[in-house]
Structure formats: structure tokens, C-alpha cells
MOPAC internal coordinates of N, CA, C and O (Angstrom, degrees):
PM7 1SCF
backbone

  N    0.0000 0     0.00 0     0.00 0    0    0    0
  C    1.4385 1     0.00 0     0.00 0    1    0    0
  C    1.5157 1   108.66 1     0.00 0    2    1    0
  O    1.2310 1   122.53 1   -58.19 1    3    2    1
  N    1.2308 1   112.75 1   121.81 1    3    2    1
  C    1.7810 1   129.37 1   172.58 1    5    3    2
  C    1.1146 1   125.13 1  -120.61 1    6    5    3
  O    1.2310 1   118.73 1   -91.93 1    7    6    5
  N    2.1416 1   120.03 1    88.07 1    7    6    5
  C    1.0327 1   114.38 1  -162.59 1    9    7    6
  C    1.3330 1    85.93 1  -128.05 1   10    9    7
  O    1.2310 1   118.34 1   -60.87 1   11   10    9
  N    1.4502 1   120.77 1   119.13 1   11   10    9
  C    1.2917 1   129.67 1   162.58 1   13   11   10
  C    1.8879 1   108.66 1   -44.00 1   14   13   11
  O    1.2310 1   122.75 1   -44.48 1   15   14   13
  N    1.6947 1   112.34 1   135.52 1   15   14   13
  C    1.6032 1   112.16 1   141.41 1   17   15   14
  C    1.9284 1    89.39 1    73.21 1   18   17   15
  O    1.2310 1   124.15 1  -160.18 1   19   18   17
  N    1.3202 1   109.64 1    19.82 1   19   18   17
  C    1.5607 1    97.95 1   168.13 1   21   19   18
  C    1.8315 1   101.37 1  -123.00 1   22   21   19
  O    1.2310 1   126.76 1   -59.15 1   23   22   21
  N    1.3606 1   104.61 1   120.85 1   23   22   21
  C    1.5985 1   126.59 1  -170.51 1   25   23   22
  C    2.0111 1   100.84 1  -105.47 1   26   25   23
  O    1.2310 1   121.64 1   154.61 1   27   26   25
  N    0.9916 1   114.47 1   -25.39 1   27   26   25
  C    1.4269 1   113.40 1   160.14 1   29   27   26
  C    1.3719 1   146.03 1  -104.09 1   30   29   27
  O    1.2310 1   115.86 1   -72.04 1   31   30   29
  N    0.9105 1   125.47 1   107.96 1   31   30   29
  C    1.9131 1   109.85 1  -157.18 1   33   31   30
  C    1.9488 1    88.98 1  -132.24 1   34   33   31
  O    1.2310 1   124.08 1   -32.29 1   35   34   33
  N    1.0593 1   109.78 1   147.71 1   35   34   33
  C    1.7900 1   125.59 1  -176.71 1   37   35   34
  C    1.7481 1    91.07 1  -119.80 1   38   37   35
  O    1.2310 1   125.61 1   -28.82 1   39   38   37
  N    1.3072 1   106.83 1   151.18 1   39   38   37
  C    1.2230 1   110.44 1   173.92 1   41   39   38
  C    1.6277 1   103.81 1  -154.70 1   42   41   39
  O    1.2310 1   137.54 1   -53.69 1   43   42   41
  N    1.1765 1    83.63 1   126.31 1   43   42   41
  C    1.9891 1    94.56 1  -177.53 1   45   43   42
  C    1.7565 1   109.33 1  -116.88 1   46   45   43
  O    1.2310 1   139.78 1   -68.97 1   47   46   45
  N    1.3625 1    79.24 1   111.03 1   47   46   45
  C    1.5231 1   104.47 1   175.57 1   49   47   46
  C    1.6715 1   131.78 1  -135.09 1   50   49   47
  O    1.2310 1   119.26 1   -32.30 1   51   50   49
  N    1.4467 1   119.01 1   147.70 1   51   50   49
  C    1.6473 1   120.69 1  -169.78 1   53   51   50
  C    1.1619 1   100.62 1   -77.25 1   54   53   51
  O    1.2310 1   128.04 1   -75.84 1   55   54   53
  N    1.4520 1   102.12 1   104.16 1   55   54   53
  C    1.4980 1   102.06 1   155.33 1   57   55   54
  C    1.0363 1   144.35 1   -59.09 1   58   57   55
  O    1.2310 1   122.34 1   172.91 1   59   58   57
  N    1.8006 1   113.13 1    -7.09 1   59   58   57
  C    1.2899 1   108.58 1   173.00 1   61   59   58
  C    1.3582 1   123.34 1  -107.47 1   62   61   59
  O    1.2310 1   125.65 1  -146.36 1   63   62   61
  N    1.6744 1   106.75 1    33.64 1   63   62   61
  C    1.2875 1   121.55 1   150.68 1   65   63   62
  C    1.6001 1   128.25 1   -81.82 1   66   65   63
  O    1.2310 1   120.52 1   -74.61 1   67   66   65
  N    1.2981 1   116.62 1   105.39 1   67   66   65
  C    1.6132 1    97.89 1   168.93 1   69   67   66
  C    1.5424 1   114.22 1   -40.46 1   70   69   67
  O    1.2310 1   106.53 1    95.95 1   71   70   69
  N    1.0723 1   142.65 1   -84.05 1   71   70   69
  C    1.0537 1   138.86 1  -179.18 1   73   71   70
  C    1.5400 1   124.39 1   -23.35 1   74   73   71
  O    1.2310 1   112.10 1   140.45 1   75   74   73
  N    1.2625 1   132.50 1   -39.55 1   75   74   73
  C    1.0269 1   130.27 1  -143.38 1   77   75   74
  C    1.9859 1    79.23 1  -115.39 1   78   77   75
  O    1.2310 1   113.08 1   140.17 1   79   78   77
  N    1.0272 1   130.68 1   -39.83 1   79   78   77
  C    1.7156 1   109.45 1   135.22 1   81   79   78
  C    1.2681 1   132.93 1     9.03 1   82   81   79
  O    1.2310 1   141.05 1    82.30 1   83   82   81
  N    1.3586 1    76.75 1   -97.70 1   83   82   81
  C    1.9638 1   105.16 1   168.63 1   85   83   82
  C    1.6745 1   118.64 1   -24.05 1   86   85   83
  O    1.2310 1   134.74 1   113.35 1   87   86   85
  N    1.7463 1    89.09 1   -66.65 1   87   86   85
  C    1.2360 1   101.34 1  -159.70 1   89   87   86
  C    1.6014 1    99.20 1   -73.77 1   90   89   87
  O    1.2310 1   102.23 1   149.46 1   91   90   89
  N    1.6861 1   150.11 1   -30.54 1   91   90   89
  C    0.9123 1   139.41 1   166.22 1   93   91   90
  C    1.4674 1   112.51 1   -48.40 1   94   93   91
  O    1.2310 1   119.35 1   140.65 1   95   94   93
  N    1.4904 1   118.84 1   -39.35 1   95   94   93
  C    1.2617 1   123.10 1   176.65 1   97   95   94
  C    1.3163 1   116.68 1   -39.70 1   98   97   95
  O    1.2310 1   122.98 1   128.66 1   99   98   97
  N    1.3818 1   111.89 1   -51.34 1   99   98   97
  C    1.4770 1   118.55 1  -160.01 1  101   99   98
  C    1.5579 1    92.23 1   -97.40 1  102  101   99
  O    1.2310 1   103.50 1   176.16 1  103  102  101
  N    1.3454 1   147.95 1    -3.84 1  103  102  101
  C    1.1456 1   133.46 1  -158.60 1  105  103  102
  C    1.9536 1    79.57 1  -111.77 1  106  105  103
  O    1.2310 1   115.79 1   151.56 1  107  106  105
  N    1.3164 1   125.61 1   -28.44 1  107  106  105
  C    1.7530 1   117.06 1   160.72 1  109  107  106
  C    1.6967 1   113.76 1   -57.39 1  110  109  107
  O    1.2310 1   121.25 1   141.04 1  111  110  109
  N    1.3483 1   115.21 1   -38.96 1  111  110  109
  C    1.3480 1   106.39 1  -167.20 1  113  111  110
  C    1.7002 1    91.89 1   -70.77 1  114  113  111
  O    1.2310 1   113.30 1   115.46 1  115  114  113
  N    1.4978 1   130.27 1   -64.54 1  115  114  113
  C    1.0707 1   127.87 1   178.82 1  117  115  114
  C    1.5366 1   130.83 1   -10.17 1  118  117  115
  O    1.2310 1   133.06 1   112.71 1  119  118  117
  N    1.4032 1    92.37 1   -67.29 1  119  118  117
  C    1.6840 1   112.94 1   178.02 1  121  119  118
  C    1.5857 1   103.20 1   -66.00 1  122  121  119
  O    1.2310 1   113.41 1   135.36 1  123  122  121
  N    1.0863 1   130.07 1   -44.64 1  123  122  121
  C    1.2868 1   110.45 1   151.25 1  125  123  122
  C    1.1256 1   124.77 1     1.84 1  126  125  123
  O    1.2310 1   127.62 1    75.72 1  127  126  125
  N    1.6128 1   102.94 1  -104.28 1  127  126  125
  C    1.6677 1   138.94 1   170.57 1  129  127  126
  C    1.5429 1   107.06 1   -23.75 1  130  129  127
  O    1.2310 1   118.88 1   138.45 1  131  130  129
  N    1.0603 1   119.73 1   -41.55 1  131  130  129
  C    1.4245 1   125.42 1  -163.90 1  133  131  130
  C    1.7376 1   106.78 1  -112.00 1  134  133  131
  O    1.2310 1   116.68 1  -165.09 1  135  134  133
  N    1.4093 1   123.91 1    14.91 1  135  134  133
  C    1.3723 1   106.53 1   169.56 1  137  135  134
  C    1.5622 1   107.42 1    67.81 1  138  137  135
  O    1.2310 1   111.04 1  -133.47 1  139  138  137
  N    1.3667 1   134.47 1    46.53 1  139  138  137
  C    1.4647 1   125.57 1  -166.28 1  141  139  138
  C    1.7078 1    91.99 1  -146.57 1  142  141  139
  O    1.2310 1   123.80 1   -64.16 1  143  142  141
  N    1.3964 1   110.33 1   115.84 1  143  142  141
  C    1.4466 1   120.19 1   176.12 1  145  143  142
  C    1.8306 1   106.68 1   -73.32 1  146  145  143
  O    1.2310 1   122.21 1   -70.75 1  147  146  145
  N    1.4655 1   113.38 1   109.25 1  147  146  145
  C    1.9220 1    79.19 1   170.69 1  149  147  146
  C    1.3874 1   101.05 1  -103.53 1  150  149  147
  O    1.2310 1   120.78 1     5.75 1  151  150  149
  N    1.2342 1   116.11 1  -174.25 1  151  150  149
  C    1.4802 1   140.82 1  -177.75 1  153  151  150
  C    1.7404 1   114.59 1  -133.87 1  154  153  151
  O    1.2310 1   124.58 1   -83.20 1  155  154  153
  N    1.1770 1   108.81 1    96.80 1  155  154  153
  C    1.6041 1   120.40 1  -156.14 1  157  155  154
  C    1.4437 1    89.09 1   -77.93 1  158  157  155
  O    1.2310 1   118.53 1   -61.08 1  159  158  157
  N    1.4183 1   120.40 1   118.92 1  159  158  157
  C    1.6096 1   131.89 1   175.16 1  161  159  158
  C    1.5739 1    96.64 1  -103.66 1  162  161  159
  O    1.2310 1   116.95 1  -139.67 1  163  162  161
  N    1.3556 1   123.41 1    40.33 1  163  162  161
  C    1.4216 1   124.61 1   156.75 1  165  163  162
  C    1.6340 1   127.32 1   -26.04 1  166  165  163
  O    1.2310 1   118.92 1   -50.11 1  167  166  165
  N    1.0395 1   119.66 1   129.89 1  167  166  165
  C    1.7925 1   126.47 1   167.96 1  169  167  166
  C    1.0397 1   107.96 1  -146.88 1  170  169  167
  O    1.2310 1   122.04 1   -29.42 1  171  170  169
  N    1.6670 1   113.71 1   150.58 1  171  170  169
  C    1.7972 1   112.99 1   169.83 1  173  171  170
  C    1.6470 1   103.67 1  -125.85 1  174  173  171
  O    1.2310 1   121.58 1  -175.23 1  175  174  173
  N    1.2380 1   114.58 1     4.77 1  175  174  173
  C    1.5741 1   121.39 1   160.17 1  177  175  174
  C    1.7454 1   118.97 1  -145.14 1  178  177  175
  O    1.2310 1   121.32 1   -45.25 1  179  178  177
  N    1.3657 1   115.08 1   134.75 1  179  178  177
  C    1.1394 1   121.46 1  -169.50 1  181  179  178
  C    1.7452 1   122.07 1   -62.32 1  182  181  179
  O    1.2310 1   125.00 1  -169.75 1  183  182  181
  N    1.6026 1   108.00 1    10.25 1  183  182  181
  C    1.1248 1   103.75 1  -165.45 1  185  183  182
  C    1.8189 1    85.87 1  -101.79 1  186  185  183
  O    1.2310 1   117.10 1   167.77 1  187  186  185
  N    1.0491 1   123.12 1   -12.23 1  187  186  185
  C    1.3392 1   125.48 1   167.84 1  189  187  186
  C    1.6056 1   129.55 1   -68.81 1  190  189  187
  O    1.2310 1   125.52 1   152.55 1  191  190  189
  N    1.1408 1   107.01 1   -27.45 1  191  190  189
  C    1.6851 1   106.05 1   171.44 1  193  191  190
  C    1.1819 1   160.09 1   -63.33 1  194  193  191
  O    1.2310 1   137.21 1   175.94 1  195  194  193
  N    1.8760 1    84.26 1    -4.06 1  195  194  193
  C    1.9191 1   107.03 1   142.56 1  197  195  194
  C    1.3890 1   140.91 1   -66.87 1  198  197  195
  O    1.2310 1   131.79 1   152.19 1  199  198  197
  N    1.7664 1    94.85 1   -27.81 1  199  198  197
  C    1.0862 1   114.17 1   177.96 1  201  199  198
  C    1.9573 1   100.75 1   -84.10 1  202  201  199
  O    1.2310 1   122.26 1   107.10 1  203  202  201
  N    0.9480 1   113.27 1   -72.90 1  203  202  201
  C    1.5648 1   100.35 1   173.75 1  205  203  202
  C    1.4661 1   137.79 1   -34.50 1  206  205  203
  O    1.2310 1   127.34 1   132.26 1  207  206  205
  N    1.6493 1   103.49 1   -47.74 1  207  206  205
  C    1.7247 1   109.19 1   172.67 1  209  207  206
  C    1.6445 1    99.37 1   -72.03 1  210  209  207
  O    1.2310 1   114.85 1   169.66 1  211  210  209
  N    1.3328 1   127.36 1   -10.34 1  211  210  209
  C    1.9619 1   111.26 1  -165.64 1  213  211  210
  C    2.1729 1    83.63 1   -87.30 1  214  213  211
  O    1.2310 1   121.15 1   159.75 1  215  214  213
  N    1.4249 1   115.41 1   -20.25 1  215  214  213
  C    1.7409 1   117.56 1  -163.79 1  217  215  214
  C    1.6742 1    78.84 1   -71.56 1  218  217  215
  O    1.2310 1   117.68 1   129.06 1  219  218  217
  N    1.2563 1   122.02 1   -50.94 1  219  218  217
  C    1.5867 1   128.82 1  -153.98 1  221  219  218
  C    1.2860 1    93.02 1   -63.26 1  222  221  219
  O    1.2310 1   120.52 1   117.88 1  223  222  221
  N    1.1238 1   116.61 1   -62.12 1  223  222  221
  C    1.8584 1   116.02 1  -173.83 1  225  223  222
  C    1.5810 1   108.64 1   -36.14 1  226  225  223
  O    1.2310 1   133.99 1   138.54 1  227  226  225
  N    1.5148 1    90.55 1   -41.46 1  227  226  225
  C    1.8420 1    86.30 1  -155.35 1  229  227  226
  C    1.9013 1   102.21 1   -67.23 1  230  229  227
  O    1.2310 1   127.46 1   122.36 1  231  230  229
  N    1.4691 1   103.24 1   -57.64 1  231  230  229
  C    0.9412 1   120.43 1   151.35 1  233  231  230
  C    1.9608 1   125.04 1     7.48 1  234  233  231
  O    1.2310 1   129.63 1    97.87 1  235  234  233
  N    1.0093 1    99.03 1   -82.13 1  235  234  233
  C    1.9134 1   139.13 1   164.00 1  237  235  234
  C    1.6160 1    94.95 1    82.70 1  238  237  235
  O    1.2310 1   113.38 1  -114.10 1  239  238  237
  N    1.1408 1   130.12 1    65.90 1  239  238  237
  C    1.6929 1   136.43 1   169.47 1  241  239  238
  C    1.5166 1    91.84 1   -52.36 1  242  241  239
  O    1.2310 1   127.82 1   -20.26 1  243  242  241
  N    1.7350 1   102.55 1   159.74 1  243  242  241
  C    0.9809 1   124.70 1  -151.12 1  245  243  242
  C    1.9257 1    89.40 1  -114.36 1  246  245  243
  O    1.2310 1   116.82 1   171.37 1  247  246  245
  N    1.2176 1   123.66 1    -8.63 1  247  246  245
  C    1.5190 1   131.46 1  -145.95 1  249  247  246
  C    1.9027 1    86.62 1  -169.76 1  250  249  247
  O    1.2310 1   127.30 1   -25.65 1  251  250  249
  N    1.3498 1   103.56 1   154.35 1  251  250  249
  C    1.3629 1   104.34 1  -176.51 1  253  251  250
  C    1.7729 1    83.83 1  -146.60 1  254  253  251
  O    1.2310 1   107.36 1   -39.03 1  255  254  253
  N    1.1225 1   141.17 1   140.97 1  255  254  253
  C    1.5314 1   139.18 1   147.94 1  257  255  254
  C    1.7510 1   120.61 1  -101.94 1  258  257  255
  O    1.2310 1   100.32 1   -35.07 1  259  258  257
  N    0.9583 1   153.26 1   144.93 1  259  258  257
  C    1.4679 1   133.16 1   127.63 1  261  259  258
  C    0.9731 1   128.66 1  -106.17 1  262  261  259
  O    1.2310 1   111.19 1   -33.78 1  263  262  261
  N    1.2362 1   134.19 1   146.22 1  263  262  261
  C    1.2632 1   143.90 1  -141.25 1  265  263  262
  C    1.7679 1    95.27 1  -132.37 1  266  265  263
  O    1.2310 1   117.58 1   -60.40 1  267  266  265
  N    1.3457 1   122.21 1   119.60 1  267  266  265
  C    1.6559 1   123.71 1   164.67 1  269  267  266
  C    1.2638 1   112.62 1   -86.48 1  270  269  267
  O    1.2310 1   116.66 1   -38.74 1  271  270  269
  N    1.3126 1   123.96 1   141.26 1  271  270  269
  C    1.4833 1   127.04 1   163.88 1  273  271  270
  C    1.2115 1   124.87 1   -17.02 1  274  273  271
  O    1.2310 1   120.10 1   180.00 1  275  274  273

């Protein structure tokens, strides 16, 4: 993803993927490097993702991702 002048990005991902772990891991070191705050909209059951996207709203990210298992 190459979006000029965006400093906030949310990313909602299953935490109860190893992988998708990982890959938040490395998508923190990234944003690092690049000046990019994220906001981890983490879940490990789908009955939670009202509660995470209502944190995102409040939030107001500039970039939204989701990430599947």
C-alpha cells in the first residue's frame, strides 16, 4: 500500500492466527521506518468486531487494512 501524506492507518487482524501475528509484527517495525502510527484492531473471535471497528471509529484512521487468516 502507497498512500502519500497518510500518518494513521488501523489494521484489523485475527489474532488467533500465528501468522497474522507475525505479519502485524513486521507491519509495526515498518510503520516505524516510515513515520506511520497504526492502531491494531486485533480479534481472536468474530463476535468481537463491533467492539474493535466502534475503537476504529473513535479513533478516525486515515487508512483502514484487513488482514484474513
Amino acid at each position: 500500500m502507497i498512500v502519500p501524506q497518510v500518518t494513521r492507518v488501523a489494521i484489523l487482524w485475527d489474532a488467533s492466527q500465528p501468522y497474522s501475528v507475525r505479519r502485524f509484527s513486521a507491519a509495526q517495525d515498518a510503520s516505524r521506518a516510515l513515520g506511520v502510527t497504526l492502531q491494531s484492531l486485533a480479534y481472536r473471535d468474530p463476535h468481537e468486531l463491533e467492539r474493535v471497528l466502534a475503537a476504529a471509529a473513535q479513533d478516525r484512521p486515515e487508512a483502514l487494512l484487513a488482514w484474513g487468516g
